[in-house]
C-alpha positions in Angstrom: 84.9 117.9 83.1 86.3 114.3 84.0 88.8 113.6 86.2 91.1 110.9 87.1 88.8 110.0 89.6 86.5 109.4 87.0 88.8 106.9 85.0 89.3 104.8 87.9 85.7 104.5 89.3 84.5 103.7 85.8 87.2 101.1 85.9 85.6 100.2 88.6 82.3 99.8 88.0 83.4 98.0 84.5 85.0 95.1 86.3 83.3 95.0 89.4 79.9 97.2 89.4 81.5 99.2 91.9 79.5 102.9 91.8 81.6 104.9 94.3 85.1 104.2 95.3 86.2 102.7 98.2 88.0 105.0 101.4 91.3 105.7 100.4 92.5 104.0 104.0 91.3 100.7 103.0 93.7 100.5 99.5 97.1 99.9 102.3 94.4 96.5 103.3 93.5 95.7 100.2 97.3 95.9 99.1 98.9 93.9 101.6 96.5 91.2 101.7 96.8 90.3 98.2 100.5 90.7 98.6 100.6 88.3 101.5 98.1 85.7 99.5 101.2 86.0 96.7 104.1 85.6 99.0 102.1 81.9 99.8 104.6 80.6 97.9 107.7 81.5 99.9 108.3 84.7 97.7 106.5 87.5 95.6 108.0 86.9 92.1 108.9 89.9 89.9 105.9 89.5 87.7 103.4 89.5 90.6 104.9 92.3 92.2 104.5 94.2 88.5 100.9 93.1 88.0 100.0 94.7 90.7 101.9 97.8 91.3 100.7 98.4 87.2 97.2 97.9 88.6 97.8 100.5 91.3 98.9 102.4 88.8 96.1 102.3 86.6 93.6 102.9 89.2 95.6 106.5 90.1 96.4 104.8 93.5 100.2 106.3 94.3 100.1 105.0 97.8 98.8 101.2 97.1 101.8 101.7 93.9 104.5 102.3 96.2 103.8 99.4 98.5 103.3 97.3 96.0 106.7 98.2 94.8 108.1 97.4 98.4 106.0 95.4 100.6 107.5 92.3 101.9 104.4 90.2 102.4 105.3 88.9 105.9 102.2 90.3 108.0 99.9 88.2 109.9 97.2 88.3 107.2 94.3 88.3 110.1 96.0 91.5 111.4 96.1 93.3 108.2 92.8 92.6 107.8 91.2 93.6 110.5 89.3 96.9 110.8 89.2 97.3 107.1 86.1 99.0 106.0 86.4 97.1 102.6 86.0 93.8 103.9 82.8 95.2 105.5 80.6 94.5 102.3 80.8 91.4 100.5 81.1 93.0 97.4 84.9 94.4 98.8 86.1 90.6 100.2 85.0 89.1 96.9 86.8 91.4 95.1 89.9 91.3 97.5 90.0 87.7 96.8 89.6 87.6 93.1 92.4 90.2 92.9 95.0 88.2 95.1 94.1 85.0 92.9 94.9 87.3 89.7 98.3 88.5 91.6 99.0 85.1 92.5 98.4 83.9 88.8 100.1 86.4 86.9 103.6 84.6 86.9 102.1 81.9 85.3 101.8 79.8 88.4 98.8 79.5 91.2 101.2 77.8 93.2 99.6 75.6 96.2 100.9 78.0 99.0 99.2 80.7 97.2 96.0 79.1 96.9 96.4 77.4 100.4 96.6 81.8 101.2 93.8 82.5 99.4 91.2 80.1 101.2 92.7 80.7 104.4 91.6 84.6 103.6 88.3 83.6 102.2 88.0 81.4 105.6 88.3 84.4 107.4 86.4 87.0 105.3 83.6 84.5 105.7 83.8 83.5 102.0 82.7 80.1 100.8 84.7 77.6 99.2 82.2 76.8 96.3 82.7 80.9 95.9 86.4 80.4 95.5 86.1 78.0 93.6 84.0 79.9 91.3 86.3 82.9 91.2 89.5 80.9 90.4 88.2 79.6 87.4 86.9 82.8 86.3 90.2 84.1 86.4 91.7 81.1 84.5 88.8 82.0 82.2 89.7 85.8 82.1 93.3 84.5 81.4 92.3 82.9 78.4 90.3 85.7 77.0 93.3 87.8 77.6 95.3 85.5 75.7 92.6 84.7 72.3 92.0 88.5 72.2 96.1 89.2 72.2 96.6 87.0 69.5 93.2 88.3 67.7 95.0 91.6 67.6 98.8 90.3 67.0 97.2 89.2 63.5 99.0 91.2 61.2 
């Protein structure tokens, strides 16, 4: 019988081809680092704080939803993450990274603090620019799918 735990590891492995899910200690990580990347421009607006605290919520993650929700973005970014198990694979930094550039983005603004967050991250995760370069414009190219698929289905 499926479980929720199924629904968020074939979410997953449908974005990412990610086949088992990450420890549950490394979500608090992966949360405040994209939180910090979003606060790059002096402040986590309202709808980056809601993109992500709906993503924790549609990945079943209660504790990474609450923080969300709450976290002030003001940690020393190399602190946070330090020790983090899903920085370990490459697989887990590009995908922290590619999230906090979607957080960042989903005001409607990938302001120059944010991005100036986001490389400093990469820089420390070991991450190449030409590789962040590569995943902020898939994200402006996600955005625009999101968008032509919208209006595809706002046709009445």
């Amino acid at each position: 019988m499926p479980s929720i735990e199924d629904g968020t590891l074939w979410i997953m492995d449908e974005l990412y081809g990610i086949q088992e899910l990450p420890p549950e200690e490394d979500y608090e990580t992966f949360t405040k680092a994209v939180l910090i990347c979003a606060k790059g421009d002096g402040t986590i607006s309202p709808e980056e704080r809601a993109w992500f605290a709906g993503r924790s919520a549609a990945y079943q993650d209660i504790k990474s939803y609450e923080l969300a929700t709450s976290y002030a973005g003001d940690d020393d970014l190399q602190k946070v993450l330090a020790g983090s198990s899903n920085v370990a694979s490459r697989k887990g930094r590009l995908i922290t990274i590619y999230v906090a550039i979607q957080a960042c983005s989903s005001d409607g603004e990938y302001h120059p603090g944010e991005q100036q967050k986001i490389h400093q991250m990469a820089a420390l995760l070991g991450i190449e620019e030409s590789v962040v370069r590569e995943l902020e414009q898939l994200s402006v190219e996600e955005a625009e799918m999101r968008k032509k698929r919208i209006a595809i289905f706002s046709k009445s």
